[in-house]
MIDOSE-1310 file (N, C-alpha, C; in nm, 2 decimals, decimal comma, always signed):
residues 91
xxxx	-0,26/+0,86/-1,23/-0,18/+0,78/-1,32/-0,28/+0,69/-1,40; -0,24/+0,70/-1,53/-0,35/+0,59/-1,62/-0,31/+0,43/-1,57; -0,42/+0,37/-1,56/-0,35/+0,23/-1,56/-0,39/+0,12/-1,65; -0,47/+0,17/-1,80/-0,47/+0,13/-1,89/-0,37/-0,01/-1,98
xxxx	-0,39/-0,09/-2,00/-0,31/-0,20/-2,00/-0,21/-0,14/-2,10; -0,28/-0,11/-2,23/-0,16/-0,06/-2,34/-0,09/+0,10/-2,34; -0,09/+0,12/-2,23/-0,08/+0,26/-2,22/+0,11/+0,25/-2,17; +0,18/+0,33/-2,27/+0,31/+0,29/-2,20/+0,39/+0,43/-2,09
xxxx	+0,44/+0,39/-2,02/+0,52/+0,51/-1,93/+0,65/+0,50/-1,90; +0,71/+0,59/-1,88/+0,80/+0,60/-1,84/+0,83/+0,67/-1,73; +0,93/+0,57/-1,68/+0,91/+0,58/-1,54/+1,09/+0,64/-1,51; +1,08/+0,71/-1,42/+1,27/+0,79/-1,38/+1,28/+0,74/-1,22
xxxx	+1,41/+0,68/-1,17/+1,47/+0,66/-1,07/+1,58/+0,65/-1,02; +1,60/+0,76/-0,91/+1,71/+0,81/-0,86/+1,80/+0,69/-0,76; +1,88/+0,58/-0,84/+1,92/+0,47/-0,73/+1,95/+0,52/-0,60; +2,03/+0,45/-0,51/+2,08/+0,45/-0,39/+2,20/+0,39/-0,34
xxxx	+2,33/+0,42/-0,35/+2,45/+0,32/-0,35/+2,52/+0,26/-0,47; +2,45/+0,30/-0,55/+2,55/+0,22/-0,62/+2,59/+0,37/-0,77; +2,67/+0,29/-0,88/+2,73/+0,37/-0,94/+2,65/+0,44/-1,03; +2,55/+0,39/-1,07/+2,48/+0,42/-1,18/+2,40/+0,57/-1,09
xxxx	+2,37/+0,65/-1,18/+2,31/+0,85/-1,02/+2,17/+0,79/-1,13; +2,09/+0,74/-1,24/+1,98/+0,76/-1,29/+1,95/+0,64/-1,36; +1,81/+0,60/-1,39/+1,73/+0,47/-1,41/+1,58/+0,52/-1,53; +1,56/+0,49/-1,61/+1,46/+0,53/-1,68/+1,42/+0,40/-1,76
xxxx	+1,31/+0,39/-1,74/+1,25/+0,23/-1,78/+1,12/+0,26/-1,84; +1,11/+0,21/-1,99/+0,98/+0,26/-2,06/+0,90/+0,12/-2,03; +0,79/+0,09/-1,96/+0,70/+0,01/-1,92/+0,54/-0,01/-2,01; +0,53/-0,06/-2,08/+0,36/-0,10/-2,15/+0,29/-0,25/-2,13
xxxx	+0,21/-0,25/-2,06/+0,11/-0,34/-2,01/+0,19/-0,42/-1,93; +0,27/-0,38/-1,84/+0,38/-0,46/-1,74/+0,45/-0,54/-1,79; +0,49/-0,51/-1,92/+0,61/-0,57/-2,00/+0,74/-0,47/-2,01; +0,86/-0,47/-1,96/+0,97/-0,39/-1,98/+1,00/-0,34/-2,12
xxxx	+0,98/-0,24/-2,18/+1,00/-0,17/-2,36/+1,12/-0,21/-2,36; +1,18/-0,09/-2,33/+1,29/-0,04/-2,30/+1,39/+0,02/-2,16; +1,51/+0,03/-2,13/+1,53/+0,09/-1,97/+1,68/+0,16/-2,05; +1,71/+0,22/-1,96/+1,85/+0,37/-1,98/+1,92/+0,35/-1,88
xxxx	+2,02/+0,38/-1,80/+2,08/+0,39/-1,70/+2,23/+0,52/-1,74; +2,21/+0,60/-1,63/+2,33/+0,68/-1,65/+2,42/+0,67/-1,58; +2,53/+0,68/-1,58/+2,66/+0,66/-1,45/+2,67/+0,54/-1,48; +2,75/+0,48/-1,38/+2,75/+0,32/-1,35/+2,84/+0,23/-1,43
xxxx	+2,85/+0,13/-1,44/+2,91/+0,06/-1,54/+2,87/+0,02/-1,67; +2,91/+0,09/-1,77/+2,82/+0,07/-1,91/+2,84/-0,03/-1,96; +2,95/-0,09/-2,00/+2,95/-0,25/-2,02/+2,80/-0,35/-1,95; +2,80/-0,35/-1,85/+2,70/-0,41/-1,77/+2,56/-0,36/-1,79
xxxx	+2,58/-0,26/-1,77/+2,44/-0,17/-1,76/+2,37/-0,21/-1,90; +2,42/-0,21/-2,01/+2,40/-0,20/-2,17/+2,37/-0,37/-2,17; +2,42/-0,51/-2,11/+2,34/-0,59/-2,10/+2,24/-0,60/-2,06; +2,22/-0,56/-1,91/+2,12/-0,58/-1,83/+1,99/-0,56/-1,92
xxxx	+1,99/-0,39/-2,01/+1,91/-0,35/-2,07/+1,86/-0,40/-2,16; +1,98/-0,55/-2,28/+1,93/-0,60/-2,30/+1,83/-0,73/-2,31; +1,88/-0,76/-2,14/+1,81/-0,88/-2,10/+1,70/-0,80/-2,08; +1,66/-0,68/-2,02/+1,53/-0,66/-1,98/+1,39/-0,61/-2,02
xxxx	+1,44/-0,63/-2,20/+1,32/-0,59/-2,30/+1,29/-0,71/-2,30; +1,11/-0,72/-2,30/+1,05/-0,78/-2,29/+0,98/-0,90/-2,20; +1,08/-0,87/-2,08/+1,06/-0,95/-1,94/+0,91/-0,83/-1,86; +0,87/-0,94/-1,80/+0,76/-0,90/-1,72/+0,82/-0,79/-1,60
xxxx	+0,73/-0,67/-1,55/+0,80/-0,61/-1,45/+0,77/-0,70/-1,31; +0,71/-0,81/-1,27/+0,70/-0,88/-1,21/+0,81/-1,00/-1,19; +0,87/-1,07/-1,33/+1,03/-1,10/-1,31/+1,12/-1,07/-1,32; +1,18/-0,93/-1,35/+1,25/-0,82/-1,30/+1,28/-0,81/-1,16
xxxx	+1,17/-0,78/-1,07/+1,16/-0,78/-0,93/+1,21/-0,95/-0,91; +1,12/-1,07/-0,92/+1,19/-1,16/-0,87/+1,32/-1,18/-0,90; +1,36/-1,17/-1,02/+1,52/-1,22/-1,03/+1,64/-1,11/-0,98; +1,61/-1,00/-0,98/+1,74/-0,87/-0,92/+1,72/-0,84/-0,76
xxxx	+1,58/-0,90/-0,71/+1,56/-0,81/-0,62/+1,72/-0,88/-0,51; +1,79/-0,83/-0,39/+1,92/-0,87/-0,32/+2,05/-0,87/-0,39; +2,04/-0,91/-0,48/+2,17/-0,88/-0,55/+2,26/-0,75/-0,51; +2,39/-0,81/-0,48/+2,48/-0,71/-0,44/+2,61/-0,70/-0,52
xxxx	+2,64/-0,60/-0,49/+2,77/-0,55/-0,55/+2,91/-0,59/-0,51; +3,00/-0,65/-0,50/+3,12/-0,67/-0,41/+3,01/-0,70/-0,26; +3,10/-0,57/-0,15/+3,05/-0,54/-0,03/+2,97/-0,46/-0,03; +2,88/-0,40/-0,14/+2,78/-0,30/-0,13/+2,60/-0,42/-0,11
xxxx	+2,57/-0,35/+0,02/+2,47/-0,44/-0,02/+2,35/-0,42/-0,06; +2,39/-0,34/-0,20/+2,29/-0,33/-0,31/+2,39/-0,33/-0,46; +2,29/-0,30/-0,54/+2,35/-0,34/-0,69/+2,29/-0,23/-0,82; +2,30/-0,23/-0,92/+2,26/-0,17/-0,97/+2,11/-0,26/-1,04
xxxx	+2,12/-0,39/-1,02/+1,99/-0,50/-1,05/+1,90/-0,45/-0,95; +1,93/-0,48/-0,81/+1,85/-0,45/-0,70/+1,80/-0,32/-0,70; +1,88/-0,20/-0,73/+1,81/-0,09/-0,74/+1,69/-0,10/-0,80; +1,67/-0,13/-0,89/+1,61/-0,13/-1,04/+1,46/-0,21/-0,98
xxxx	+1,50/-0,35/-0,93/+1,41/-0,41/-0,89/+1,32/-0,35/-0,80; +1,41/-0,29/-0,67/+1,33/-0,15/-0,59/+1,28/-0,07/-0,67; +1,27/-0,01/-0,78/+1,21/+0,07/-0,83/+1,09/+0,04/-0,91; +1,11/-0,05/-0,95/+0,97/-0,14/-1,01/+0,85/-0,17/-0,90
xxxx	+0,91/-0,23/-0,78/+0,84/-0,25/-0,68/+0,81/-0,13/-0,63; +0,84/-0,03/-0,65/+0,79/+0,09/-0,57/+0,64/+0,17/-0,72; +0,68/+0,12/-0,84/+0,61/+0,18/-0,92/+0,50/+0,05/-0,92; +0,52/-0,05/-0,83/+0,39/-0,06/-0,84/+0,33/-0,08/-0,74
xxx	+0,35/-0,03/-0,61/+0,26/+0,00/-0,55/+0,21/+0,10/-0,56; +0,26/+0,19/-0,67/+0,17/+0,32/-0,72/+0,08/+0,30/-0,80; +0,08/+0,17/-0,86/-0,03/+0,13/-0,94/-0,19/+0,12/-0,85
């Protein structure tokens, strides 16, 4: 994997529990581009995405990571945040 600062990727993840079944997040120099989400609640989903152009993928993780759903105890924020933190320990 490049890890070039301006180099952008896109990154695909398969959540866990919650509504949304897919996650796709275009990432350049650990700044959020753009992010997708399929399933789930699109009202929500279609915010979230736009709160999370141009946030660091580092505050991403701090602000979604536990957030829950009702009694699910995960979310579709928390997913997300798992997924960030998992793409960068791939880094």
């Amino acid at each position: 994997m490049d890890t070039t600062e301006n180099k952008t990727e896109v990154i695909q993840y398969k959540p866990s529990g919650t509504c949304c079944n897919m996650m796709q997040v275009k990432i350049s120099g650990g700044v959020i581009q753009d992010a997708d989400f399929m399933g789930g609640c699109q009202g929500n989903l279609q915010g979230i995405k736009q709160l999370l152009k141009g946030m660091t993928v580092d505050e991403v993780i701090k602000r979604f990571s536990g957030i829950n759903c009702g009694d699910n105890p995960t979310s579709c924020p928390d997913q997300l945040a798992i997924c960030l933190s998992e793409y960068k320990l791939q880094k």
